[in-house]
KESENU-317901 format. One record per residue (C-alpha): residue number from 0; residue in three letters; x, y, z. Coordinates in steps of 0.25 Angstrom, whole numbers, plus 5000, padded with zeros to 4 digits. Example, Ala and Ser with C-alpha at 12.3 -4.5 7.8 and 13.67 -1.06 7.14 Angstrom:
<recs>
     n   res      x      y      z
     0   ala   5049   4982   5031
     1   ser   5055   4996   5029
</recs>
This chain:
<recs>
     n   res      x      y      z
     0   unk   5310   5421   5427
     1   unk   5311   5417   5443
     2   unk   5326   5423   5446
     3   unk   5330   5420   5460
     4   unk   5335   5433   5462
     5   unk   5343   5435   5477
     6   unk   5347   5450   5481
     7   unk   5359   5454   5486
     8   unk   5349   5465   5492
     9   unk   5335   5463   5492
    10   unk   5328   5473   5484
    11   unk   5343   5480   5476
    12   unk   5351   5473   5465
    13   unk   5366   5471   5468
    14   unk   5376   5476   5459
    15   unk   5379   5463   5457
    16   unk   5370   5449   5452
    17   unk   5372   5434   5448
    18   unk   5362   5427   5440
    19   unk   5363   5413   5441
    20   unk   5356   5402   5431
    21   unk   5356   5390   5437
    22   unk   5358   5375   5432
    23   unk   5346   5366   5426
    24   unk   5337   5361   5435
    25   unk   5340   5371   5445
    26   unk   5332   5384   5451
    27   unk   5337   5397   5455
    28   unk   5334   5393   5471
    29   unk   5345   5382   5469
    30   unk   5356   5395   5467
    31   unk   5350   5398   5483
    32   unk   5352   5383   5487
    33   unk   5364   5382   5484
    34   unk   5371   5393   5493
    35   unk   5372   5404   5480
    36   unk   5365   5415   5487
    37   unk   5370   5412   5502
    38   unk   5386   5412   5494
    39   unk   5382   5425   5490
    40   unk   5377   5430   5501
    41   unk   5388   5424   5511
    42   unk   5398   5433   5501
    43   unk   5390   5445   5504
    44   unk   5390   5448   5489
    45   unk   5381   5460   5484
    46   unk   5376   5451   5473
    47   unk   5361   5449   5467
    48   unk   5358   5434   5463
    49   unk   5349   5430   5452
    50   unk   5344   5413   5452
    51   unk   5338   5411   5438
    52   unk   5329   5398   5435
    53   unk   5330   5392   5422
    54   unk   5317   5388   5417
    55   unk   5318   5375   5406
    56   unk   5309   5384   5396
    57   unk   5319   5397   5398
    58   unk   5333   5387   5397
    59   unk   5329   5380   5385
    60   unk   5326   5394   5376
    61   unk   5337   5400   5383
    62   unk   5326   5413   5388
    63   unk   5333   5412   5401
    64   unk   5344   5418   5394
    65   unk   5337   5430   5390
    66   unk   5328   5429   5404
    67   unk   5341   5432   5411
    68   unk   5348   5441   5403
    69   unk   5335   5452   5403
    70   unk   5328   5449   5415
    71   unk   5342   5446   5426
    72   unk   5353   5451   5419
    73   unk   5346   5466   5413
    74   unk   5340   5470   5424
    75   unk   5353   5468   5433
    76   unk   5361   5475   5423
    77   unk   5352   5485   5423
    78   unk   5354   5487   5438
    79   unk   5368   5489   5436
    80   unk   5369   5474   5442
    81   unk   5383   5466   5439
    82   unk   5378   5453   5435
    83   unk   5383   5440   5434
    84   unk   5377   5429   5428
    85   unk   5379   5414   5429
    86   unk   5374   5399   5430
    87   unk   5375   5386   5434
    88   unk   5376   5374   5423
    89   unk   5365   5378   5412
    90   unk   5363   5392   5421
    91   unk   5378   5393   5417
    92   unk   5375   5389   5401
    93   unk   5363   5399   5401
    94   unk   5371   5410   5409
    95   unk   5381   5409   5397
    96   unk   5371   5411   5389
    97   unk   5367   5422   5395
    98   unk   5379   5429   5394
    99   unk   5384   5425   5379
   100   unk   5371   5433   5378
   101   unk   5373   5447   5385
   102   unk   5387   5443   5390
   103   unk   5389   5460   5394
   104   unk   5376   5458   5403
   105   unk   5385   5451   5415
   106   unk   5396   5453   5421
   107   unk   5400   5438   5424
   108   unk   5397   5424   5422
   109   unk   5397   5415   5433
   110   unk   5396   5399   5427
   111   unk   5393   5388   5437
   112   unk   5395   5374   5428
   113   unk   5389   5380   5417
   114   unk   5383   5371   5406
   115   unk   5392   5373   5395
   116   unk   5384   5367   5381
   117   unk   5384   5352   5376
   118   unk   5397   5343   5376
   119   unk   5398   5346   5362
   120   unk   5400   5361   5364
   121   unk   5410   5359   5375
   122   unk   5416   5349   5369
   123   unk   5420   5356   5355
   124   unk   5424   5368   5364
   125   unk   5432   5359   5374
   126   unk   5441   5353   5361
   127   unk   5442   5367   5354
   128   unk   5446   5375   5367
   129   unk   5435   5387   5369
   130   unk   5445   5396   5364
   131   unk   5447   5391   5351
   132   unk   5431   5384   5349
   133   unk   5426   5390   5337
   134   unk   5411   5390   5342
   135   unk   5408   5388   5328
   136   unk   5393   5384   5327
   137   unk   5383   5386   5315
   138   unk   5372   5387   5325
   139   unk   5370   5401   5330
   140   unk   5361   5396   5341
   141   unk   5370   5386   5346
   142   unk   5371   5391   5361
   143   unk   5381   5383   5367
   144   unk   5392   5389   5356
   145   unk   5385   5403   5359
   146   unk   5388   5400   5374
   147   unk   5403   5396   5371
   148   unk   5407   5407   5360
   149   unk   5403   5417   5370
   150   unk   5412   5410   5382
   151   unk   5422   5408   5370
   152   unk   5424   5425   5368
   153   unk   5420   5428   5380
   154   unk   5432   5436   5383
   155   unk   5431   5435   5399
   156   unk   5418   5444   5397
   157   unk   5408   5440   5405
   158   unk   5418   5434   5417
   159   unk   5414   5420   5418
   160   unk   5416   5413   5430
   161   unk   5414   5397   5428
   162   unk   5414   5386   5440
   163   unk   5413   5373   5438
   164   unk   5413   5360   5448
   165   unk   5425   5351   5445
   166   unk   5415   5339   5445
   167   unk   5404   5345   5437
   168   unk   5398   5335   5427
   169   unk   5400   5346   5413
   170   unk   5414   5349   5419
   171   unk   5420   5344   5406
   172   unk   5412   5357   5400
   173   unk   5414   5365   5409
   174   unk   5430   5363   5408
   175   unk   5428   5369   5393
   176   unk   5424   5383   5397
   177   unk   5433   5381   5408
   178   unk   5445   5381   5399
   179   unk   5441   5393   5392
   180   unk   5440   5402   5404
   181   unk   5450   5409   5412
   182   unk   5453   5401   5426
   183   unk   5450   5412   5434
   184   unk   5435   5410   5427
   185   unk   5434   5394   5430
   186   unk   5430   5391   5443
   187   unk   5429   5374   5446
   188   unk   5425   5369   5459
   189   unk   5424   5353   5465
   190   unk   5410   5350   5462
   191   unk   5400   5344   5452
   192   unk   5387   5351   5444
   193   unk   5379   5353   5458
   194   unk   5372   5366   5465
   195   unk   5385   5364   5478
   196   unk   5396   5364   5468
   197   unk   5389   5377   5460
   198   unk   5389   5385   5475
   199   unk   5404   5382   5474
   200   unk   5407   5389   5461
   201   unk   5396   5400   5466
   202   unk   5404   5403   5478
   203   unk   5418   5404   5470
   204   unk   5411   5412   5458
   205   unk   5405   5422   5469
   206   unk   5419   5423   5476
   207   unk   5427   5424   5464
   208   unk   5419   5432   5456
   209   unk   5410   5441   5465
   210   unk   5418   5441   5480
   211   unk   5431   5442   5473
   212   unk   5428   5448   5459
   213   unk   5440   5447   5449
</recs>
């Protein structure tokens, strides 16, 4: 896997690191486009950086879940490296999966518009309320519920920050995972489903989270 990983120190692993997935059709250079390196470094954060590419074949049998877990987030671990992890849109979903796998293997999840499953998935949480949604499903490989019982008892473990854009075209799912989290975890900006409204919610999460930890 070609990770576009930027040091905080060339040649030394931080105590510190962000893996980011980003959205469909997108590449890990579009993360340095964007200004999400030069936010970091205009904070003088001690923080590592991994870009991951999502490869068609890898999304569509989910082995970027596994890719990440063993080859990214081991190997930091292993280093005695904090690590968040986190996405934008179907980044977002596959970060989630991520961490409904080995949710002890991060220290924080960081959600930028995040692709939540089908209308009818959000829709039958969005009339139950998350906290009382059953998540009832005879299927055991039914992913999307997977994702949702895990955000359901999740317990604040992993931290989750979520930011949203006020104008973003799936804002009507995003509301539903909004609703169940703790205002403090909700993060929503001016803005649509777009690379300038995403640096927004980047530079928040880093100042909140990382500058100005709770």
């Amino acid at each position: 896997m070609q990770t576009l990983r930027v040091p905080a120190t060339p040649g030394r692993r931080a105590a510190l690191e962000v893996v980011l997935l980003p959205a469909a059709y997108s590449a890990p250079e579009d993360f340095v486009k964007a200004g999400f390196v030069e936010a970091v470094r205009a904070r003088s954060l001690n923080l590592d950086l991994s870009f991951v590419p999502l490869e068609l074949s890898d999304v569509t049998d989910r082995t970027i879940v596994a890719t990440v877990l063993e080859e990214l987030i081991a190997p930091a671990r292993e280093h005695g490296t904090t690590v968040w992890l986190g996405g934008i849109s179907l980044g977002g979903y596959l970060a989630l999966c991520c961490a409904e796998r080995a949710p002890a293997a991060i220290a924080g999840l960081a959600l930028f518009a995040p692709y939540l499953g089908s209308y009818l998935i959000t829709g039958e949480i969005a009339r139950a309320g998350l906290k009382s949604w059953t998540g009832a499903s005879g299927d055991a490989a039914d992913e999307e519920r997977r994702i949702w019982r895990f955000l359901k008892h999740r317990e604040a473990q992993p931290p989750l920050h979520l930011g949203l854009g006020r104008e973003d075209r799936f804002a009507e799912r995003h509301r539903v995972l909004a609703a169940a989290l703790e205002p403090g975890e909700v993060d929503t900006v001016p803005g649509g489903h777009d690379w300038p409204t995403w640096r927004r919610l980047w530079d928040n999460f880093l100042d909140v989270r990382l500058v100005r930890p709770a």
